[in-house]
PAGU-731488 format. One record per residue (C-alpha): residue number from 0; residue in three letters; x, y, z. Coordinates in Angstrom, 3 decimals, m for minus. Layout:
<mimis>
<i=NUM | aa=ALA | u=X | v=Y | w=Z>
...
</mimis>
This chain:
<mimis>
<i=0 | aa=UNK | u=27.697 | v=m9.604 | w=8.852>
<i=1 | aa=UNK | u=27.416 | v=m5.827 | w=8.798>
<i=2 | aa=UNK | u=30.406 | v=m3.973 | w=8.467>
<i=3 | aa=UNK | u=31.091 | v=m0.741 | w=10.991>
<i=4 | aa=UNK | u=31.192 | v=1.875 | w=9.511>
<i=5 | aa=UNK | u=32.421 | v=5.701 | w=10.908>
<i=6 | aa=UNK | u=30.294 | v=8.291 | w=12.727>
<i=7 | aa=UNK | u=29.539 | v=9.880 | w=9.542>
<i=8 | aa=UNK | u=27.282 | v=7.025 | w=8.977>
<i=9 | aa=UNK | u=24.742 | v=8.360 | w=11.337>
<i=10 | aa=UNK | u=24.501 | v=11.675 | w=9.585>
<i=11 | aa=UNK | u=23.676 | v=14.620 | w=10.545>
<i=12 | aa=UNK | u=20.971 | v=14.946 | w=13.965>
<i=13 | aa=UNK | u=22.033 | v=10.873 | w=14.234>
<i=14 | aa=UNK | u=19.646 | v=9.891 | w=11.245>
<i=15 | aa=UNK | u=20.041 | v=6.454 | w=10.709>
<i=16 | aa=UNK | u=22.550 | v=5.423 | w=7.660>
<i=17 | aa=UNK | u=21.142 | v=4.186 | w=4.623>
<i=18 | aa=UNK | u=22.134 | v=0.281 | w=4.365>
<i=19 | aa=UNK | u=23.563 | v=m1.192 | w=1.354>
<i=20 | aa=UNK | u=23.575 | v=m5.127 | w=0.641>
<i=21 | aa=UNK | u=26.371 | v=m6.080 | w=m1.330>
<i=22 | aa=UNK | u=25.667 | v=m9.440 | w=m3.285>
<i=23 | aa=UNK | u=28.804 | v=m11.171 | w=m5.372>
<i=24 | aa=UNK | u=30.137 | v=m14.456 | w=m4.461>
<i=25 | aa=UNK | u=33.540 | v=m12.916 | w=m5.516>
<i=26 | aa=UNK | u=35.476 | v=m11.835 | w=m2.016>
<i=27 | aa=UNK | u=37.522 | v=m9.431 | w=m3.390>
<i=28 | aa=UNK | u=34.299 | v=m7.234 | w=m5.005>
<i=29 | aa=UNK | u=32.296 | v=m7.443 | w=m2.355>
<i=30 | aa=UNK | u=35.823 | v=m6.138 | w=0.180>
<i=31 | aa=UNK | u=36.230 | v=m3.519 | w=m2.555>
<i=32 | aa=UNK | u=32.343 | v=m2.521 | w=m2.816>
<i=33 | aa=UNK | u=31.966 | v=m2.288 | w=0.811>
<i=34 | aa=UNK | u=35.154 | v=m0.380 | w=1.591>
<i=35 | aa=UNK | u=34.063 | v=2.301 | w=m1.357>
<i=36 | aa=UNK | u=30.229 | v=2.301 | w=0.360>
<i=37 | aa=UNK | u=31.930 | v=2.565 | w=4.213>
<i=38 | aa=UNK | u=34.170 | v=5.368 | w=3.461>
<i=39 | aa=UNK | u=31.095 | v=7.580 | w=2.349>
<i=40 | aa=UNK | u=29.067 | v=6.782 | w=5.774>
<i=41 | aa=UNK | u=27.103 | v=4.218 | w=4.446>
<i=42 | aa=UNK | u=26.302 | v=0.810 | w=7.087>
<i=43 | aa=UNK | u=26.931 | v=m2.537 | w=4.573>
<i=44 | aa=UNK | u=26.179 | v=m6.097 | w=4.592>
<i=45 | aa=UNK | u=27.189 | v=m8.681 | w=2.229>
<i=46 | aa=UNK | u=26.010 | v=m11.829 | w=1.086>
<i=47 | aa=UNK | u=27.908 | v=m14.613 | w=m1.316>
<i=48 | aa=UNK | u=24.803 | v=m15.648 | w=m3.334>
<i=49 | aa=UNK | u=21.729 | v=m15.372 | w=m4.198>
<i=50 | aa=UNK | u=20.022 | v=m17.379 | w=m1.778>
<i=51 | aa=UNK | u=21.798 | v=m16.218 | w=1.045>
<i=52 | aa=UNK | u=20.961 | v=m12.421 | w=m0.711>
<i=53 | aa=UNK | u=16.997 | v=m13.173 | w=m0.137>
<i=54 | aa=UNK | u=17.641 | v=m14.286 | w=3.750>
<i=55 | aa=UNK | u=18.945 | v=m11.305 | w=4.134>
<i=56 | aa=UNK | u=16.665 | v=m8.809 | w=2.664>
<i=57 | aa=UNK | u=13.793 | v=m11.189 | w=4.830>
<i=58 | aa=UNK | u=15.620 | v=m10.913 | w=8.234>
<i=59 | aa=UNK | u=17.180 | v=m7.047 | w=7.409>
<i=60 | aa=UNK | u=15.833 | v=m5.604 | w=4.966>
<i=61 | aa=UNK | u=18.575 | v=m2.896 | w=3.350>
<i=62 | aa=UNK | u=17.469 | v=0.374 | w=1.765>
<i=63 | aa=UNK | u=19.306 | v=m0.336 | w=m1.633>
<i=64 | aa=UNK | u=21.104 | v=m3.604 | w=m3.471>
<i=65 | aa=UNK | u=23.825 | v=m4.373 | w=m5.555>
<i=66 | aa=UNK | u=23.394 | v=m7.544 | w=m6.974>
<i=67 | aa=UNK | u=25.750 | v=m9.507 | w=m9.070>
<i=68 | aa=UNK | u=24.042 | v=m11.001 | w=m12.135>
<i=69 | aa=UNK | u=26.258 | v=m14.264 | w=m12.544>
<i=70 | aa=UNK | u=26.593 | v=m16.219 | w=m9.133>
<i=71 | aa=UNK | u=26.446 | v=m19.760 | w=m8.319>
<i=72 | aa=UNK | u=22.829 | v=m21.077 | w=m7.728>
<i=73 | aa=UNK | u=19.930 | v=m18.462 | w=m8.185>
<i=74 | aa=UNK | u=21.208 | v=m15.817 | w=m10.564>
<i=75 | aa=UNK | u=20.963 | v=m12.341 | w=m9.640>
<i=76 | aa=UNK | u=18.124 | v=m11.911 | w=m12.552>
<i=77 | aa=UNK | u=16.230 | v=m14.447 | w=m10.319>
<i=78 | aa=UNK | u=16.981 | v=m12.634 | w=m7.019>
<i=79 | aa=UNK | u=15.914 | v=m9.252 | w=m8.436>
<i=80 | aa=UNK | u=12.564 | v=m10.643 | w=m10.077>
<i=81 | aa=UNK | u=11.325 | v=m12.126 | w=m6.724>
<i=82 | aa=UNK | u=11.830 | v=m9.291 | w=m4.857>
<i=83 | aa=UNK | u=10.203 | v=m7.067 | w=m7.162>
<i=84 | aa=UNK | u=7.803 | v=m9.625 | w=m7.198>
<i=85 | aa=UNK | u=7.180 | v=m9.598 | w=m3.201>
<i=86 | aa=UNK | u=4.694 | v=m6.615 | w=m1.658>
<i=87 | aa=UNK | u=6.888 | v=m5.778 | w=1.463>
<i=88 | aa=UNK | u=10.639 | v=m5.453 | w=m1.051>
<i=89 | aa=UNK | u=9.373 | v=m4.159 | w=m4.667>
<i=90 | aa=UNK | u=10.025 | v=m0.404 | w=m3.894>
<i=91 | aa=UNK | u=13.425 | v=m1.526 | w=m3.007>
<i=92 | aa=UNK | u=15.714 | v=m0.099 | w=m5.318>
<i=93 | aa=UNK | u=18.274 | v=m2.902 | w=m7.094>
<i=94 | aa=UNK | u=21.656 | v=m2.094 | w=m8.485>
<i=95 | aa=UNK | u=22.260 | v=m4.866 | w=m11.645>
<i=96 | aa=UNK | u=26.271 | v=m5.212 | w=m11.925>
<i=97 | aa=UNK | u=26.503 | v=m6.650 | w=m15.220>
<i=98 | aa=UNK | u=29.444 | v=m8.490 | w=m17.230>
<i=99 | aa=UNK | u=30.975 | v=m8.483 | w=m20.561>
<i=100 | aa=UNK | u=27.433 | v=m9.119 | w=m21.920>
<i=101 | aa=UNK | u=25.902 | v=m6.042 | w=m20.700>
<i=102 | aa=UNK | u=23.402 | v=m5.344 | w=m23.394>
<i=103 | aa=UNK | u=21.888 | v=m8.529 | w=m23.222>
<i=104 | aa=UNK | u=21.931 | v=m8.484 | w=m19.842>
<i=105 | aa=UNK | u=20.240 | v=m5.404 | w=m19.306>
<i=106 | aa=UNK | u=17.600 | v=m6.002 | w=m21.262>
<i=107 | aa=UNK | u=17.015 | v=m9.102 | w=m19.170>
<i=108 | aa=UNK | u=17.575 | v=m6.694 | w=m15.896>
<i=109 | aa=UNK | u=15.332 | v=m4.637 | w=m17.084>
<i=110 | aa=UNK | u=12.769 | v=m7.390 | w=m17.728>
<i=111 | aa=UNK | u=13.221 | v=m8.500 | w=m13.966>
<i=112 | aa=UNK | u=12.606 | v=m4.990 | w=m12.876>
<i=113 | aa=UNK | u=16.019 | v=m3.531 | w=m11.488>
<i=114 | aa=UNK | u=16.430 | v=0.021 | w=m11.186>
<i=115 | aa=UNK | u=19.988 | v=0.399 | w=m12.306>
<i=116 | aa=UNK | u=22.979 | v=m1.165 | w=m14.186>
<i=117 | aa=UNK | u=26.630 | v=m1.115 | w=m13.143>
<i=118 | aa=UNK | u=28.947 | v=m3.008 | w=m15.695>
<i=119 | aa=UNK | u=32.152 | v=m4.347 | w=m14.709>
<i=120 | aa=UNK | u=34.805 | v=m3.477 | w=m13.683>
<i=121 | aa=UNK | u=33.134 | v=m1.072 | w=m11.853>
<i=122 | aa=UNK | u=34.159 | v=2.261 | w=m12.364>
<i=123 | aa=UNK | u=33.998 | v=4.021 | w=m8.256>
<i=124 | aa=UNK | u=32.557 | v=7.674 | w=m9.457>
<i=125 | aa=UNK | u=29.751 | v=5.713 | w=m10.907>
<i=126 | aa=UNK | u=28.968 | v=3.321 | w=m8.034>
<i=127 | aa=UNK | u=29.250 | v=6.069 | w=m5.408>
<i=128 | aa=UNK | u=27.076 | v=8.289 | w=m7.765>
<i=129 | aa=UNK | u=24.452 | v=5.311 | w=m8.527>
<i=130 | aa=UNK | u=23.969 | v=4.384 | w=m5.311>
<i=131 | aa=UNK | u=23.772 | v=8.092 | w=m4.067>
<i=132 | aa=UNK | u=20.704 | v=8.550 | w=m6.245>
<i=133 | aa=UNK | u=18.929 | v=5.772 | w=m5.546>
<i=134 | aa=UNK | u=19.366 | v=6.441 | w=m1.708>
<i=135 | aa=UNK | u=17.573 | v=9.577 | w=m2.404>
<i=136 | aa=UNK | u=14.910 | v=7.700 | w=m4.390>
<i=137 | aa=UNK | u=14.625 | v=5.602 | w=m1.236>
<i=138 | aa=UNK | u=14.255 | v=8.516 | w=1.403>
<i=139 | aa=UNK | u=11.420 | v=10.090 | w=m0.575>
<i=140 | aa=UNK | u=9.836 | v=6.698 | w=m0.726>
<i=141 | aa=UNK | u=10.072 | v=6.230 | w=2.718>
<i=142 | aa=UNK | u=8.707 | v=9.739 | w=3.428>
<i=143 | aa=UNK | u=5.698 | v=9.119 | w=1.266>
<i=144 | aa=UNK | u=5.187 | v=5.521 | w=3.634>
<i=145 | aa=UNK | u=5.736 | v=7.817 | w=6.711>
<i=146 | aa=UNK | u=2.859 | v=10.125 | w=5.722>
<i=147 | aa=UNK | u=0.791 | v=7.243 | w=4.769>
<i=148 | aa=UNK | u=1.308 | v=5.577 | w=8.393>
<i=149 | aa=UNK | u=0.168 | v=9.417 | w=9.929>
<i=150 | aa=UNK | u=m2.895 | v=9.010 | w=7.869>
<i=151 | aa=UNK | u=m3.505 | v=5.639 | w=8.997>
<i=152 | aa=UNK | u=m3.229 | v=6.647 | w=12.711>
<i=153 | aa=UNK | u=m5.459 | v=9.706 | w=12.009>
<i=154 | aa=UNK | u=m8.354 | v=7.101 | w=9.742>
<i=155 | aa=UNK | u=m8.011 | v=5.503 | w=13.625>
<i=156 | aa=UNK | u=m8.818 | v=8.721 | w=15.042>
<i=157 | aa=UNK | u=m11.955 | v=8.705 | w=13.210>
<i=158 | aa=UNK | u=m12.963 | v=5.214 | w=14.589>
<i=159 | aa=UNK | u=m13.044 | v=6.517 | w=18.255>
<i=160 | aa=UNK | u=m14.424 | v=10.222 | w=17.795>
<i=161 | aa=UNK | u=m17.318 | v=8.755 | w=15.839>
<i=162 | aa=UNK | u=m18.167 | v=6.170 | w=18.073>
<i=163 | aa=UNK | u=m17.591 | v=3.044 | w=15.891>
<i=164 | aa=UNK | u=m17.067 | v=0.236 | w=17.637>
<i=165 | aa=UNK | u=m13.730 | v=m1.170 | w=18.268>
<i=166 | aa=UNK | u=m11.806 | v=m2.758 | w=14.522>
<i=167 | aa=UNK | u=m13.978 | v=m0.333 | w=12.370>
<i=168 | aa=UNK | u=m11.241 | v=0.568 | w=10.265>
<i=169 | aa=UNK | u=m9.697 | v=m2.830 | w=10.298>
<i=170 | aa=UNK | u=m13.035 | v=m4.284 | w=9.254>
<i=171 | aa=UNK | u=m13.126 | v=m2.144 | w=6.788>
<i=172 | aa=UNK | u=m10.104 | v=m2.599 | w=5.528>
<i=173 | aa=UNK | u=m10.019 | v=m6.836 | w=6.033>
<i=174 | aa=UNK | u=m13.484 | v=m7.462 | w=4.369>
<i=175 | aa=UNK | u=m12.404 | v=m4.610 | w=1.058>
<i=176 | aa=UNK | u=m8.973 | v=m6.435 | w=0.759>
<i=177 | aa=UNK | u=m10.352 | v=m9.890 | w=0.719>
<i=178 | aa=UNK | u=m12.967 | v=m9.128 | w=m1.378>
<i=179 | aa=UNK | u=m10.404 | v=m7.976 | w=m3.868>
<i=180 | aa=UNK | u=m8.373 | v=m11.329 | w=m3.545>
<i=181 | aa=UNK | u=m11.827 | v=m13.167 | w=m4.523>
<i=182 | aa=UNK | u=m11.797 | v=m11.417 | w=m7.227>
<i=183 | aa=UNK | u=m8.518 | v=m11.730 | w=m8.527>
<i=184 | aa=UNK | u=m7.331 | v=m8.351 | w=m8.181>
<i=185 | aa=UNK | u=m3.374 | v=m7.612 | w=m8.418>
<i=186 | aa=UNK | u=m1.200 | v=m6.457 | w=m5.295>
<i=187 | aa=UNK | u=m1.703 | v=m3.400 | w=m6.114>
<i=188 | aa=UNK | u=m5.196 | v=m2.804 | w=m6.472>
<i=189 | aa=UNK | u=m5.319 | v=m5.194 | w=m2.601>
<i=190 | aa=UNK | u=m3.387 | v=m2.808 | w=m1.055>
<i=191 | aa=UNK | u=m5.009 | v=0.461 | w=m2.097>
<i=192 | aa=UNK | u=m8.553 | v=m1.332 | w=m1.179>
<i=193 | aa=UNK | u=m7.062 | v=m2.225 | w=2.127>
<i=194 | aa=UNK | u=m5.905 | v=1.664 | w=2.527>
<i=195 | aa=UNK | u=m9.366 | v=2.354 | w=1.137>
<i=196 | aa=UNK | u=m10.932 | v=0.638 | w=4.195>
<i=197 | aa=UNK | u=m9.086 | v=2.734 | w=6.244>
<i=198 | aa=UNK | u=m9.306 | v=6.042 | w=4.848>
<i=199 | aa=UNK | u=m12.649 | v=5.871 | w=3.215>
<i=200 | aa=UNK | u=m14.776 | v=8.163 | w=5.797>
<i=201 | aa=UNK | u=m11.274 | v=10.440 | w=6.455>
<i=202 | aa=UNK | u=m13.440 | v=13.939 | w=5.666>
<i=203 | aa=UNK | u=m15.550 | v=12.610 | w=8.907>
<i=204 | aa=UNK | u=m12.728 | v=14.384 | w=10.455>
<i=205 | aa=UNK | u=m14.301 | v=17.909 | w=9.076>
<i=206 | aa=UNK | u=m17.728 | v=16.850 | w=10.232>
<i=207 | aa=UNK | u=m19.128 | v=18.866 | w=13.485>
<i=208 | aa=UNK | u=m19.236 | v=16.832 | w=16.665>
<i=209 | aa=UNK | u=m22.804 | v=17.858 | w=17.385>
<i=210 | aa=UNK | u=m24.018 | v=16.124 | w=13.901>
<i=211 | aa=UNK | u=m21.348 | v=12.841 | w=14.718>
<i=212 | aa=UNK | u=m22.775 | v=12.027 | w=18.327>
<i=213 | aa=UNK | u=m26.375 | v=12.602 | w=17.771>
<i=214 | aa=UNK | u=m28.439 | v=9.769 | w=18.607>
<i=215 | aa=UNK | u=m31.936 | v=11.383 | w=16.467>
<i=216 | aa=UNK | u=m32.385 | v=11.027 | w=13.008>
<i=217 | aa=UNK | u=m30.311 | v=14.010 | w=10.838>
<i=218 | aa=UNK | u=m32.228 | v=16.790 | w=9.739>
<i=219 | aa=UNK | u=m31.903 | v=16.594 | w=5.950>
<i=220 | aa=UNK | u=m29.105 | v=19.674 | w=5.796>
<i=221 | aa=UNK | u=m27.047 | v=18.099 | w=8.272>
<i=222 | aa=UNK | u=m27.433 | v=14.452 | w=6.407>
<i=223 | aa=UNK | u=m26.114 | v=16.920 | w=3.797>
<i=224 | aa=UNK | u=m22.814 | v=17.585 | w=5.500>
<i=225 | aa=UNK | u=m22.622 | v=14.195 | w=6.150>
<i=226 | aa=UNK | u=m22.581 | v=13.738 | w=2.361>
<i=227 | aa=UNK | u=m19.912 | v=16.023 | w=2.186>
<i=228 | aa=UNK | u=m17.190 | v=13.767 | w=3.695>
<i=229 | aa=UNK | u=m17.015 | v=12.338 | w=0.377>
<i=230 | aa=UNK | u=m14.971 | v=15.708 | w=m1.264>
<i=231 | aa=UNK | u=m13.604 | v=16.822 | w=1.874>
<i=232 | aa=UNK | u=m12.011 | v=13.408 | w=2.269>
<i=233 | aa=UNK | u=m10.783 | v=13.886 | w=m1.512>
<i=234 | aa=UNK | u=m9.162 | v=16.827 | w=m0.473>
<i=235 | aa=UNK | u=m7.527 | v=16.103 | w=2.118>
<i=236 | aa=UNK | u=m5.841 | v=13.750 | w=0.492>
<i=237 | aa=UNK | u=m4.947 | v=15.462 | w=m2.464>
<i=238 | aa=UNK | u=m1.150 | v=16.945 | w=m1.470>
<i=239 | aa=UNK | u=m0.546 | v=13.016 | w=m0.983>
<i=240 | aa=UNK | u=1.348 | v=11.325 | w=m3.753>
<i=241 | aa=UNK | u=1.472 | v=7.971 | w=m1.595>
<i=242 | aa=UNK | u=m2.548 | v=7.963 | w=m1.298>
<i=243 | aa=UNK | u=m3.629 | v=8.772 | w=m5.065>
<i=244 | aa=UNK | u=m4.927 | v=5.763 | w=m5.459>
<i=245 | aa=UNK | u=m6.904 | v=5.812 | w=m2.707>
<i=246 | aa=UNK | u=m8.865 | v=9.277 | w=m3.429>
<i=247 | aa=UNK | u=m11.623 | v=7.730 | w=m5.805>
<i=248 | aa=UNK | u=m12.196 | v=4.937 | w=m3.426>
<i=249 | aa=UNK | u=m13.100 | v=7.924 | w=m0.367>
<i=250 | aa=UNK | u=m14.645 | v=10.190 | w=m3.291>
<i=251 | aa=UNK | u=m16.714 | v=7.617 | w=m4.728>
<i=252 | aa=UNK | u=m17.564 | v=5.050 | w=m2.302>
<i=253 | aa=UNK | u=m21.484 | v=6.551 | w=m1.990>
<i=254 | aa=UNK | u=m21.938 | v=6.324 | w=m5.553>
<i=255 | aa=UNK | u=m24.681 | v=4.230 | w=m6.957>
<i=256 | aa=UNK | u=m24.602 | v=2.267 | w=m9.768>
<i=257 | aa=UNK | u=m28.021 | v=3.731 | w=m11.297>
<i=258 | aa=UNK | u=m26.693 | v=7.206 | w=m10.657>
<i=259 | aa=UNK | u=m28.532 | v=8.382 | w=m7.635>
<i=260 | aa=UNK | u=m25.552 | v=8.324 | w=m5.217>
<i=261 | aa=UNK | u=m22.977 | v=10.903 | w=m4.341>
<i=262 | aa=UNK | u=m21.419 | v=13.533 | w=m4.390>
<i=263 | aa=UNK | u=m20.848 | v=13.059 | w=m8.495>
<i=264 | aa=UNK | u=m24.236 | v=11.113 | w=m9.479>
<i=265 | aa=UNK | u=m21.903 | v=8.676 | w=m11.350>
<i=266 | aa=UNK | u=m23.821 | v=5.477 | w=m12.971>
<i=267 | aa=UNK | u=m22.390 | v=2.245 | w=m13.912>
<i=268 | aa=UNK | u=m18.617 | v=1.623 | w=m14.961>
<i=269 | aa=UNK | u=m18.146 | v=4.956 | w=m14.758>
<i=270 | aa=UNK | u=m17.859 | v=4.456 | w=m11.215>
<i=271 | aa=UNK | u=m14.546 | v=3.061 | w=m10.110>
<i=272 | aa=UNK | u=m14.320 | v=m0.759 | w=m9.483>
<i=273 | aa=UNK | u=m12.407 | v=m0.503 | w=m5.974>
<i=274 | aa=UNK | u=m14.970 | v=2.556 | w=m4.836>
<i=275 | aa=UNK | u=m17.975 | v=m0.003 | w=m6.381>
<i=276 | aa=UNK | u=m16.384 | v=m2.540 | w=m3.677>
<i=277 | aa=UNK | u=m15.428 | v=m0.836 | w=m0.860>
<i=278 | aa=UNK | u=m19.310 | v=1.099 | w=m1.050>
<i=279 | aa=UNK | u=m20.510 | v=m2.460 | w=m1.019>
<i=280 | aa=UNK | u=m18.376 | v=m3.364 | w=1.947>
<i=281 | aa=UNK | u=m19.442 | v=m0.324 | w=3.754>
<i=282 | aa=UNK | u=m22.985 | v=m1.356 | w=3.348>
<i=283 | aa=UNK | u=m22.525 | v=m4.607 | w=5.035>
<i=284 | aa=UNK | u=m20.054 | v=m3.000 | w=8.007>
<i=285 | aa=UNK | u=m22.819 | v=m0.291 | w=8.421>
<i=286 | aa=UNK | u=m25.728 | v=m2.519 | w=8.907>
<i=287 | aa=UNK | u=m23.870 | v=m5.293 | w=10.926>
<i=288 | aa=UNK | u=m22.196 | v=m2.467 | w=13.370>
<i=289 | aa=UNK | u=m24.621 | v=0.188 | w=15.072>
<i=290 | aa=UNK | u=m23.760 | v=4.006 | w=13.804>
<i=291 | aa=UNK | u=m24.045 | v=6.850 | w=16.675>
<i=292 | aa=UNK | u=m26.629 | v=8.487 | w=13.811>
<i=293 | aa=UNK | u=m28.739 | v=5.799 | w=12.822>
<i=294 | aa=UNK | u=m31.371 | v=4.237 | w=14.956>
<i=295 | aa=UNK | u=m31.699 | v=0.453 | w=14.692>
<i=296 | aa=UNK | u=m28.886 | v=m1.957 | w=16.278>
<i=297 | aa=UNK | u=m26.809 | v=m3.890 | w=14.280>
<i=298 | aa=UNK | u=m28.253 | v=m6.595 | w=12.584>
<i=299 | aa=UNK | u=m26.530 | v=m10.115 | w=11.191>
<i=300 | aa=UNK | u=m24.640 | v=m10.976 | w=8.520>
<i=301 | aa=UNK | u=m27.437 | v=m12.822 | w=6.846>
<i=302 | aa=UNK | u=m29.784 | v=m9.627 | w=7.097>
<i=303 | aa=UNK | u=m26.718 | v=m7.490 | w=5.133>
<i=304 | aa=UNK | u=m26.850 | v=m9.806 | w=2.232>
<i=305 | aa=UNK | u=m30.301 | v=m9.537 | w=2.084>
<i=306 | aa=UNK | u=m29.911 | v=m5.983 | w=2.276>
<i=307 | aa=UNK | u=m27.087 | v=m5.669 | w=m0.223>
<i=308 | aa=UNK | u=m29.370 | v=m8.038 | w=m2.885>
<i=309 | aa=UNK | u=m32.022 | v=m5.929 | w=m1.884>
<i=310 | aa=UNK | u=m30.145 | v=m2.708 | w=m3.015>
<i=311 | aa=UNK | u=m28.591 | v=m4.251 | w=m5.999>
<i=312 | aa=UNK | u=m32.357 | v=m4.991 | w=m7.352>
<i=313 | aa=UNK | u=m32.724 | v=m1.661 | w=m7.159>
<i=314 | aa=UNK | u=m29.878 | v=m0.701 | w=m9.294>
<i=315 | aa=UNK | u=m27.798 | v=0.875 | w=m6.343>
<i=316 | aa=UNK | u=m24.760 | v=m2.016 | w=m7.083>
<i=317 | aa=UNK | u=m23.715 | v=m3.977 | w=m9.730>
<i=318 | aa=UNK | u=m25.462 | v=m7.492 | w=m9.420>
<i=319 | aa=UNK | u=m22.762 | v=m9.173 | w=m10.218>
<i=320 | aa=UNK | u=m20.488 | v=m8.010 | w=m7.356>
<i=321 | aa=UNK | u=m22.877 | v=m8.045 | w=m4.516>
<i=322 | aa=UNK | u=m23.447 | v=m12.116 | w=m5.363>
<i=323 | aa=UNK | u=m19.948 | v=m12.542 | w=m5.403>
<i=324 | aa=UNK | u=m19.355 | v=m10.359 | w=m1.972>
<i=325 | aa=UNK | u=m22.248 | v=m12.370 | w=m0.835>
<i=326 | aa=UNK | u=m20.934 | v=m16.026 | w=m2.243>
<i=327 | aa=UNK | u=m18.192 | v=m14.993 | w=0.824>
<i=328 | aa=UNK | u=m20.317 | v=m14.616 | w=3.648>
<i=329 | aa=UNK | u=m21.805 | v=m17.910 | w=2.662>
<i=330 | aa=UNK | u=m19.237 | v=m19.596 | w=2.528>
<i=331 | aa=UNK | u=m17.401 | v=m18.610 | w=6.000>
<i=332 | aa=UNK | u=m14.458 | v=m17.300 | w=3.869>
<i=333 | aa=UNK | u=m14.788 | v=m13.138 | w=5.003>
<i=334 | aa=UNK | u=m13.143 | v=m12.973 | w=8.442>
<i=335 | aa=UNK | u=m12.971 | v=m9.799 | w=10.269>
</mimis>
């Protein structure tokens, strides 16, 4: 259970209190842990092992963890390598309370990616101080997700102002992610594709209304501030440290692979490989889903492979990644 804590907890202006999960199957630790946290305004849980620990951070998740290395069942190595290991807990921060061993034992810590050691007995200057960093760690992590969500809802923006239909962005960002899982891609590299999808046309946000809802063919200066999404997008992205990953996949996305795309003429590997996909997703989402500025209707998913092969003939992909993009819609196995 969660143990009350005082008023202080809520901090100032009733912010929520960071949440610490206690895990030691020893009774008297985790009554001595919690009673240290409590007293500073922190809200604490406990669990008695490791399994019980995971449960836990699944049904509510805490915003830091001290975790006991030697408990009965899963050790806390174990503990702290599969939540490192899981997308939705990695940024976590885990607290390794170590033994009488402690050099071997942070060297395994280390190994299973915790973010700090305590060694027993634990001294209370040092846990309060620990934890107290780490909670900041936390609340700039959590900032960085905030802005990322903002961005997200503004990427959505884009879908209704530019007349996409309905699940452009989610399109997007469905067909770039599992693309990326075809291809064996890490976690990492999934979710900034997936972001990618999202954010890719965000500098369509600086683009007049006048050239977004025209129904003619562009005149070739405004398909020229069309083009210019591409570094305005960059830009506005820049101040970001949550997105970086994401700014060569909106810079780069209209690259070609020959070197006659834009807005940096970049040929070959040069270009990056989650821009190289996410252009090649955008290529099939454009010519299956009508655009306010171009004039033919959307066509099937056949005609976009044929399109995409087409294109990659002409050295505007890498051949190899169009037939493997196109070995999905073949097979049924790219859902929207």
């Amino acid at each position: 259970m969660t143990h009350a804590v005082g008023a202080s907890a809520t901090g100032h202006g009733g912010v929520k209190p960071t949440t610490v999960l206690v895990v030691d199957d020893d009774d008297s630790i985790r009554r001595l842990f919690t009673t240290l946290l409590a007293r500073e305004g922190y809200a604490v849980d406990v669990a008695q092992n490791g399994l019980s620990a995971l449960e836990k951070v699944r049904s509510s998740p805490p915003d830091i963890i001290l975790l006991d290395v030697t408990m009965p069942g899963i050790s806390g190595f174990e503990v702290c390598a599969r939540l490192k290991q899981n997308q939705a807990t990695r940024l976590t921060p885990i607290i390794l309370v170590t033994g009488l061993n402690a050099a071997e034992q942070r060297i395994e810590g280390r190994q299973s990616g915790a973010d700090d050691f305590l060694t027993k007995p634990v001294d209370s200057t040092e846990l309060l101080a620990r934890v107290g960093a780490l909670a900041r760690q936390k609340r700039y992590t959590d900032d960085f997700d905030s802005a990322t969500s903002i961005v997200m809802t503004i990427a959505q923006m884009i879908e209704s102002r530019d007349g996409y239909s309905d699940g452009h962005c989610h399109r997007m960002s469905n067909y770039a992610s599992t693309f990326g899982r075809h291809l064996g891609l890490g976690a990492d590299e999934i979710q900034t594709l997936s972001r990618g999808g999202f954010l890719h046309d965000i500098g369509m946000l600086a683009i007049p209304d006048a050239i977004i809802h025209t129904s003619r063919s562009l005149t070739p200066e405004e398909f020229e501030q069309i083009k210019s999404h591409t570094i305005l997008g960059d830009r506005l992205l820049a101040n970001l440290h949550s997105l970086r990953a994401v700014r060569p996949i909106v810079r780069h996305h209209h690259e070609r692979f020959d070197g006659s795309g834009y807005p940096d003429k970049l040929s070959g590997d040069a270009i990056p490989l989650l821009a190289q996909i996410t252009g090649i997703v955008d290529v099939f989402e454009g010519v299956t889903t009508k655009r306010p500025y171009q004039s033919q209707s959307a066509s099937s998913a056949t005609h976009a492979c044929d399109v995409l092969m087409r294109q990659a003939e002409r050295g505007w992909h890498q051949q190899d990644l169009v037939e493997d993009f196109v070995s999905l819609i073949t097979e049924g196995k790219l859902a929207a």
